[in-house]
N, C-alpha and C positions, 0 to 999 in steps of 0.2 A: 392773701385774701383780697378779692377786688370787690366791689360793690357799686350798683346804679344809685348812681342821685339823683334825687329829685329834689329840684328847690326853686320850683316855678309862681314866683309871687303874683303875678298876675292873673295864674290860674287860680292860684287860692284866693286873692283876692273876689273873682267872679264866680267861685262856687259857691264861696259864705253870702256873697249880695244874693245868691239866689236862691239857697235855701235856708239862713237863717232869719231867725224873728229876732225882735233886739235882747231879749229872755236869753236865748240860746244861746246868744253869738258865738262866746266864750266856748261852748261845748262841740259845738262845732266845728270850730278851727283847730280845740285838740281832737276832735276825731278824722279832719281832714291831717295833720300832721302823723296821724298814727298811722293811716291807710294809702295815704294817696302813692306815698313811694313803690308800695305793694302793687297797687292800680296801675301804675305806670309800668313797671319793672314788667309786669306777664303781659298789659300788651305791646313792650317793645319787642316779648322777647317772642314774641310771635308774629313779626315780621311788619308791624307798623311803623311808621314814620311819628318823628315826634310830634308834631302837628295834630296827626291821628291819633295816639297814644295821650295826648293834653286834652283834647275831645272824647277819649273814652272815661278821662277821669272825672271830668264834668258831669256825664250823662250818668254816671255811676252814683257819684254823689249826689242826683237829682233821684235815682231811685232809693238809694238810700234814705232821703229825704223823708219820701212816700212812706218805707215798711218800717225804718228802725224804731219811730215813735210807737210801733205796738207788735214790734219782734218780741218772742218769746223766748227765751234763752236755753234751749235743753239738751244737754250732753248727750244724753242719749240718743239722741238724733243726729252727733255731730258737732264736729267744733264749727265756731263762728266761721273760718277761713271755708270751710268746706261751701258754705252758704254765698261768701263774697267773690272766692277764685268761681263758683257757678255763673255770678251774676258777670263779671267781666269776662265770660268764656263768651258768654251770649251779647254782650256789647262789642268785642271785638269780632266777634262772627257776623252783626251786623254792620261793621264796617268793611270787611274783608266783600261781603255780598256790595255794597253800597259801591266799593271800587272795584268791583267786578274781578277780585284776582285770579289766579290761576287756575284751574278746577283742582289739579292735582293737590294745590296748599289747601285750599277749604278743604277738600277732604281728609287730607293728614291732619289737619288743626280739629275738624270734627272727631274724628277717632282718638284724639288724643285728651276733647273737651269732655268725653264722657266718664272720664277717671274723674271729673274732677268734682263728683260731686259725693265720692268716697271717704270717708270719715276722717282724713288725713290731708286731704287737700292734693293729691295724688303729685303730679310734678312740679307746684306751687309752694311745693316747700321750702326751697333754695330763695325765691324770691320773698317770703314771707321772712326770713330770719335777716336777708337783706334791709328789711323796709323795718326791722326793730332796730338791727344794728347802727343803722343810717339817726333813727330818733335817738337810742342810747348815745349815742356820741352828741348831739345836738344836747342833750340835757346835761352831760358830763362837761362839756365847752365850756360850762362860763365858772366852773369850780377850780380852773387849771389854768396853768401860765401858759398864753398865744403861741408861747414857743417850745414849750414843753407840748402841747397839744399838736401842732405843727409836727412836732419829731414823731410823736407817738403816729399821730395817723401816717405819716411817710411811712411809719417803719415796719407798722406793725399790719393796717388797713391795708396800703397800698402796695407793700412787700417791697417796698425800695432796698437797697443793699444798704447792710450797716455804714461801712465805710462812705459810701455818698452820703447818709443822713447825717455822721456825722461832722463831717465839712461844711454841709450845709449849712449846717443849723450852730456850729460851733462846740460840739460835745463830743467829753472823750468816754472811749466805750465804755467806763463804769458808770458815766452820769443817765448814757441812753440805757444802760442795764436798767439801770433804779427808775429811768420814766415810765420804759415798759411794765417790769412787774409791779408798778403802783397804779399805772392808768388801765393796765390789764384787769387787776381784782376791779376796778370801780367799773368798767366797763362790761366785765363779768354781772354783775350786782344789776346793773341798769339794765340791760340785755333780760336777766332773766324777770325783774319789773315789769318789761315793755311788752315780754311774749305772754305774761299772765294778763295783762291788760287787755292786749288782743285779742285773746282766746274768747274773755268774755267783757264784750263793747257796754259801756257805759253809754244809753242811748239816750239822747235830748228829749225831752217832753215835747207834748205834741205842737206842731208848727203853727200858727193865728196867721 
């Protein structure tokens, strides 16, 4: 299992200056921590540079900014993702126009952007259970020893081979057994936390 990280302090740093109030700050930075991995992961994965993809997350969470204070939350219309994978199909389209790319890509990215405003979030799926699993570990991290945590994500995250993790890290294959199936269920547990979370966003009161 491989995953994109995102853990660009700078960018969160200059999203929260810009759109929280000091009320919010706090609600903010957890809604930038829940989202922004997502934000980044669809428009890497749609052929931006990180540069550009750090630029789409900004501009995302300025629109954010604007609607979530009086978004109306209703399943019937749609999970929350279906609304956000929309809103960065349209930020990264206006970057791809902005650098003038290929014609052939905007158009394959256009026919592809039109699923995504389908109740499921159409090919944004992968990237969405990416950007919980990336938080669930982050929230899991400070409950677990540096080096137990170290083995688990080689092992289990990053699909390292047993035998190199455990040289690495100095464990014999019963002790990396017992990290995984313990840091597995907890990571199970948090995963499915972070995807309820997401589904339906906890939005900050209105901006001053």
């Amino acid at each position: 299992m491989t995953y994109k990280h995102f853990n660009n302090e700078s960018t969160r740093s200059s999203v929260i200056r810009a759109v929280a109030d000091t009320e919010n700050e706090a609600a903010w930075q957890r809604l930038f921590d829940l989202y922004a991995g997502f934000v980044f992961s669809v428009a890497r994965s749609k052929g931006l540079r990180e540069e550009d993809a750090d630029d789409v997350v900004q501009v995302v969470f300025s629109d954010l900014a604007r609607n979530l204070p009086t978004f109306q939350y209703d399943r019937a219309k749609g999970k929350f993702r279906s609304y956000l994978t929309g809103l960065v199909h349209w930020r990264v389209m206006d970057k791809l126009k902005a650098g003038k790319r290929d014609a052939d890509l905007k158009a394959a990215f256009w026919e592809e952007a039109k699923g995504a405003a389908t109740e499921d979030g159409g090919f944004s799926e992968r990237e969405w259970q990416a950007a919980a699993l990336e938080e669930a570990l982050r929230r899991i991290k400070p409950d677990v020893r540096p080096e137990h945590y170290a083995a688990f994500v080689a092992s289990t995250v990053e699909g390292q081979d047993t035998e190199t993790v455990m040289k690495l890290y100095g464990l014999t294959r019963d002790n990396l057994y017992q990290i995984r199936t313990r840091l597995t269920a907890k990571l199970r547990e948090a995963v499915a936390k972070v995807l309820e979370e997401m589904d339906v966003p906890d939005a900050p009161g209105p901006l001053t």
